[in-house]
N, C-alpha and C positions, 0 to 999 in steps of 0.2 A: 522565685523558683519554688516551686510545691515541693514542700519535705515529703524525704522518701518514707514507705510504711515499712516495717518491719519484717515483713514478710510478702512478697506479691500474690497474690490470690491467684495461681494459674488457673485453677477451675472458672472465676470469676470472670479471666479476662475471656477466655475460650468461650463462653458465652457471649461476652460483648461480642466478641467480633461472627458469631452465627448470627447474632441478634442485630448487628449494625451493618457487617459488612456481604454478607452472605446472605443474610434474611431481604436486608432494605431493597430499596430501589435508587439509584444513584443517575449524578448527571455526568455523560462520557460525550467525550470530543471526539471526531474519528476526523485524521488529518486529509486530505485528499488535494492529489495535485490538481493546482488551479486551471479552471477549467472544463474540469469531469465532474464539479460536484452531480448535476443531474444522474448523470451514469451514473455515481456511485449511491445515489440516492433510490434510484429502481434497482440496483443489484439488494442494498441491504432492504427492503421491502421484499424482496422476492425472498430473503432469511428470514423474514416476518419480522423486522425488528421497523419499531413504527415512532409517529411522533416528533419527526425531523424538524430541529431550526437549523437553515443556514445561517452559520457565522459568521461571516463576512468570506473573501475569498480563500478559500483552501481548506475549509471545513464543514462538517454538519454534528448540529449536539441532536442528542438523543439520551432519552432517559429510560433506563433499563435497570435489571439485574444484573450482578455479575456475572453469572452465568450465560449471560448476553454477550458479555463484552467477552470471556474467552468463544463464546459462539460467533461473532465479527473474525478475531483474531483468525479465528482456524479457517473462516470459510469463504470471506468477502475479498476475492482478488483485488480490486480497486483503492484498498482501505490503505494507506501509509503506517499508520501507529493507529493506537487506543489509548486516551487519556481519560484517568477520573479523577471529574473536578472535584477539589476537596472542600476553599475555602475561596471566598469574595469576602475582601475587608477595604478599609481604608486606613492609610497610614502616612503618617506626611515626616514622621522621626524615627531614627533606628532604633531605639528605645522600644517605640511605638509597633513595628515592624517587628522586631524579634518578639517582643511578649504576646502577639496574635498567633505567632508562628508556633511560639512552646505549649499555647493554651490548646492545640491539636491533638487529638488522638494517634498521634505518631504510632504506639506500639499495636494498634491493631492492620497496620499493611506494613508495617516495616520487622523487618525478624532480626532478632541479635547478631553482630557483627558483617552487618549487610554490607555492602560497599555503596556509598550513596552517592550520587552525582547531580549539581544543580546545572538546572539550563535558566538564566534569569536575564530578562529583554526587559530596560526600563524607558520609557519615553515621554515629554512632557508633563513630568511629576517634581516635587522636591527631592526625592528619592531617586536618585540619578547612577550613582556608585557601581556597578554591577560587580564588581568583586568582592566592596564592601559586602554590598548587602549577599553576595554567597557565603562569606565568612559569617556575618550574623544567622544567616538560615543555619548556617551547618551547629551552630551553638546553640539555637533554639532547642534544634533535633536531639542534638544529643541532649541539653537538659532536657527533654521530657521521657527519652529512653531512660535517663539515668531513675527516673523513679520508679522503672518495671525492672532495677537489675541490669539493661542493656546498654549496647553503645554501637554505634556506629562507626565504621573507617572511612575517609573522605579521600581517594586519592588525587595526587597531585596532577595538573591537568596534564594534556600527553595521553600517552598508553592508548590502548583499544577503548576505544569509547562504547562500544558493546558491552562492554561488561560494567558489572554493577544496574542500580537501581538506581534511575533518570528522575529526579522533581522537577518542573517549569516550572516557574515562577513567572510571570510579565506583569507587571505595570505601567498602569496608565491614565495621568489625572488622576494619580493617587491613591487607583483601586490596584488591590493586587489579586492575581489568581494565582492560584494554586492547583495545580493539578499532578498527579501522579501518574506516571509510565507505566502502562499495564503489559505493552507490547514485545521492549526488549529491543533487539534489534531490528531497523526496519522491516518492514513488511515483503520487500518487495525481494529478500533476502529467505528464500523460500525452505531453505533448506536439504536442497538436492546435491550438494555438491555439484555445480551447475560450471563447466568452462566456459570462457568467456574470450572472446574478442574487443580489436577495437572500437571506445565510443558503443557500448551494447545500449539497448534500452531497458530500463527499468522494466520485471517483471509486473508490477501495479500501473505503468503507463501501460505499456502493452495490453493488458488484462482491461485496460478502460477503452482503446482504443477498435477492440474488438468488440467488445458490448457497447461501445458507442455504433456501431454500425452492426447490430444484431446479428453477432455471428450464429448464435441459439436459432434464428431462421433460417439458415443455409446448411448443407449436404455437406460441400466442402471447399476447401479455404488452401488459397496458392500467396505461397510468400515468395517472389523470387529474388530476395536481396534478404535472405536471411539470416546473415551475420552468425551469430549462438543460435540461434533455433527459439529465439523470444518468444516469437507469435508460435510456432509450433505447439510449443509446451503451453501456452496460455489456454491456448484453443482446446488442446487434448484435454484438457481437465475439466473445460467445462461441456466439452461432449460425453468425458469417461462419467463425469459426477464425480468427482473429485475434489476432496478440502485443499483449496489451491495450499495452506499452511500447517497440512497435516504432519511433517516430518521433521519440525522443528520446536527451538523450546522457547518458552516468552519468559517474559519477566514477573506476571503472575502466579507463576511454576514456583515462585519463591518464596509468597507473601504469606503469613501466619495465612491465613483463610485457604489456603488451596492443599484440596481433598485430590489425593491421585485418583482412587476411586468414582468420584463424581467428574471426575475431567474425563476418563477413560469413558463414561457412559454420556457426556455430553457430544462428545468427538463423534460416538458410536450415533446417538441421536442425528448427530449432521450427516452423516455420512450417509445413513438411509433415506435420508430427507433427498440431499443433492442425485442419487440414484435415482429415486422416485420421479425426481424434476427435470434431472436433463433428457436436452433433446431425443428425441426419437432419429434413429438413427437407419441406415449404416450411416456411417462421414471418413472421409477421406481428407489428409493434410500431405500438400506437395508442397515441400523448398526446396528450395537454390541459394549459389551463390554464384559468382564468376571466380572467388578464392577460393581454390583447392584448401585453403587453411580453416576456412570457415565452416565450407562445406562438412571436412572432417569435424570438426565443433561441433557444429549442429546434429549431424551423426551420433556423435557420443553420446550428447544433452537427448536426444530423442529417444536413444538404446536405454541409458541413465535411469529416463522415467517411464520404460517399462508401454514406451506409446508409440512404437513398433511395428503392433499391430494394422493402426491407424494412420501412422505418417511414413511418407519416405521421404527422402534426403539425395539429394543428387548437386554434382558439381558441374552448372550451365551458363552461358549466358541470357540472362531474360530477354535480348534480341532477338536468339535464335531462336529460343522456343517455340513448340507447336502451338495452336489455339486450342484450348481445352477440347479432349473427349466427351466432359460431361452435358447436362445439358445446363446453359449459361446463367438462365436464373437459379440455378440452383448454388453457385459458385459466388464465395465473394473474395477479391483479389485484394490484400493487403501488402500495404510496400512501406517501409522506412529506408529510401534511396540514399545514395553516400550523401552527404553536405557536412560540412564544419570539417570536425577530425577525419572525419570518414572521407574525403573527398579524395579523392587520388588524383596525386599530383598537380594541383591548382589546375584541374579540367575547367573544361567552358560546361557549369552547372545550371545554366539556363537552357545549352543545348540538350543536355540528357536530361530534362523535364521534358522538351518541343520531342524528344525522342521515342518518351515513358511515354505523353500524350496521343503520340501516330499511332506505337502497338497498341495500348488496352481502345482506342478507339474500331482500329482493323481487327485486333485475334479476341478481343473480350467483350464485344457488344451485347450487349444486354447481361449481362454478368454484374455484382456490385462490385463496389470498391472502395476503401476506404486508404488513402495515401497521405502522406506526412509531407509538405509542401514548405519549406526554406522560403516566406517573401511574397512580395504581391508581383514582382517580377515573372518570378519562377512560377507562379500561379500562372499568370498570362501564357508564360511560354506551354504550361501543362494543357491549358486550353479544352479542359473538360469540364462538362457541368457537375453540377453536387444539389443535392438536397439538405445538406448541412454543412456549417463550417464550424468549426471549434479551434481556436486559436489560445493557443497556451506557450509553453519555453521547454526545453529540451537541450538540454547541455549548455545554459543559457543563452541558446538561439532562439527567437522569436520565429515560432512557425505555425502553421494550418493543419489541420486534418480536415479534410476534403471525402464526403461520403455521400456517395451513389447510391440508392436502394436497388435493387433490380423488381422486375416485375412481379415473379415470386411472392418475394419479401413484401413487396406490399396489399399482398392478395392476403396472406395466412395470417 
């Protein structure tokens, strides 16, 4: 263990970390549900953020400044978390293991009396332990705080896992990474006080599942199984230009390095940007539900974020519905139909696919669509073509996203 100095140089350190963590250029993970890497890889290109390796499934690295990574954070609907890698090493002994871990620059992202949380996944290594080795991280940590004066609290597992500062840790074949949580709590956790129904979807699926079928080309967008008002709110932000993660706080908010000042004009930078970008409008957003319970949800969640203007909310069944007013290519019809939890009462769910499939064939021709698809079964019985398929998990159901272009869409 490094003896401590006599006194900490605060000036000294306040440097390093302009000079290391503010100045440099660092390598960041951005987690993404498997699946949408693609999508999430033209949303963050279209932030101008460049350089992309895919890392195997459910992520892309990219190397930036920090100033990037709270620019992802506030603006990239699609992004799960933000990790910056700290440290690749190899270690085959806890010995070996912890004194890698203490020889880190802990106190330039970690602030006095932080509350620290390990996430550590070990696999085909000598080093197998995973609570050992969280014990040994948490000793490192704190002997290297201990030489700037600080210390760290590690609370006990349980409690809200949101709070506090998240480390990963994984290894594998003896290498270990290291990465730090820039994000806080997930992403997809937006920050609206958003009510919720059952089995909702993930604001960051939804948000991918619309930029997987370029809602940015289309006028306007009918969800008629719209549970919370998901797609609603996804949609409206990015036709309003809106920082889908403008109203909440991350975990960067915390770290020695973060300037409220330069956050307040980074935020300010995006915000002009995604104005300047989004689509050209007017646009229009119609849901439904057949649940007076949801419908009111959805209602709230629309009023909520102020996107009022642009959506309305009504309580129908998508059976009965008219066939759109608009004109059809201009329209793209997004559905996440009941299946799993959402099912009511052990229906015949292959019949209300053979069902979804008669209407958007009769009331929605030539219209796109992008629908959420339960099975190769339920595929069959939906019996409509697609120009894409994306097959990913949703509540650990193994399911399709099924998307139509219309003609439109594929002219502009």
């Amino acid at each position: 263990m490094t003896e401590a100095p006599a006194a900490v140089n605060e000036k000294a350190l306040a440097r390093r970390i302009k000079d290391h963590v503010v100045g440099g250029r660092h390598e960041f993970f951005a987690v993404i549900h498997p699946g949408f890497e693609e999508t999430a890889r033209r949303e963050l290109l279209g932030l101008g953020i460049e350089a992309f390796e895919p890392q195997g499934t459910g992520g892309l690295g990219f190397r930036a400044r920090l100033d990037d990574a709270w620019w992802v954070n506030l603006g990239c609907g699609t992004v799960s978390r933000v990790l910056m890698r700290l440290a690749l090493f190899k270690a085959t002994g806890f010995a070996e293991f912890r004194a890698r871990l203490s020889a880190l620059p802990w106190e330039l992202h970690v602030v006095d009396k932080a509350r620290v949380r390990f996430a550590v996944s070990a696999a085909r290594s000598r080093l197998w332990h995973e609570g050992k080795l969280s014990q040994e991280a948490a000793r490192a940590l704190q002997e290297r705080l201990a030489v700037y004066g600080r210390h760290a609290a590690f609370p006990e597992p349980g409690g809200d896992p949101a709070l506090g500062q998240w480390i990963f840790i994984g290894i594998g074949e003896n290498r270990c990474r290291v990465s730090i949580d820039t994000s806080g709590e997930l992403l997809y956790r937006r920050g609206r006080g958003k009510l919720t129904e059952a089995a909702p979807l993930r604001e960051t699926l939804a948000c991918a599942v619309l930029r997987a079928a370029g809602v940015e080309r289309y006028r306007v967008v009918i969800d008629p199984f719209c549970g919370s008002g998901t797609f609603a709110l996804e949609a409206g932000a990015i036709f309003s230009g809106r920082p889908v993660n403008g109203e909440r706080h991350f975990a960067f908010q915390d770290w020695p390095s973060f300037k409220p000042a330069r956050f307040r004009h980074v935020r300010d930078d995006l915000e002009r940007m995604l104005k300047e970008k989004a689509p050209a409008g007017p646009h229009r957003i119609y849901c439904s539900d057949i649940d007076p319970k949801s419908a009111e949800t959805a209602r709230h969640n629309v009023e909520q974020a102020g996107l009022s203007t642009i959506a309305e909310v009504d309580r129908a069944d998508f059976f009965r519905l008219h066939a759109p007013a608009a004109d059809p290519s201009g329209v793209l019809l997004v559905m996440n139909p009941p299946y799993g939890a959402r099912q009511a009462r052990g229906g015949d769910i292959a019949s209300l696919f053979r069902r979804i499939g008669a209407k958007v064939r009769r009331d929605y021709a030539g219209c796109g669509y992008a629908i959420i698809v339960p099975g190769l079964e339920n595929e069959k019985a939906l019996g409509l073509p697609h120009d894409r398929k994306i097959l990913f998990r949703n509540g650990g159901i193994g399911v399709a996203l099924l998307i139509h272009y219309s003609k439109e869409y594929r002219n502009r």
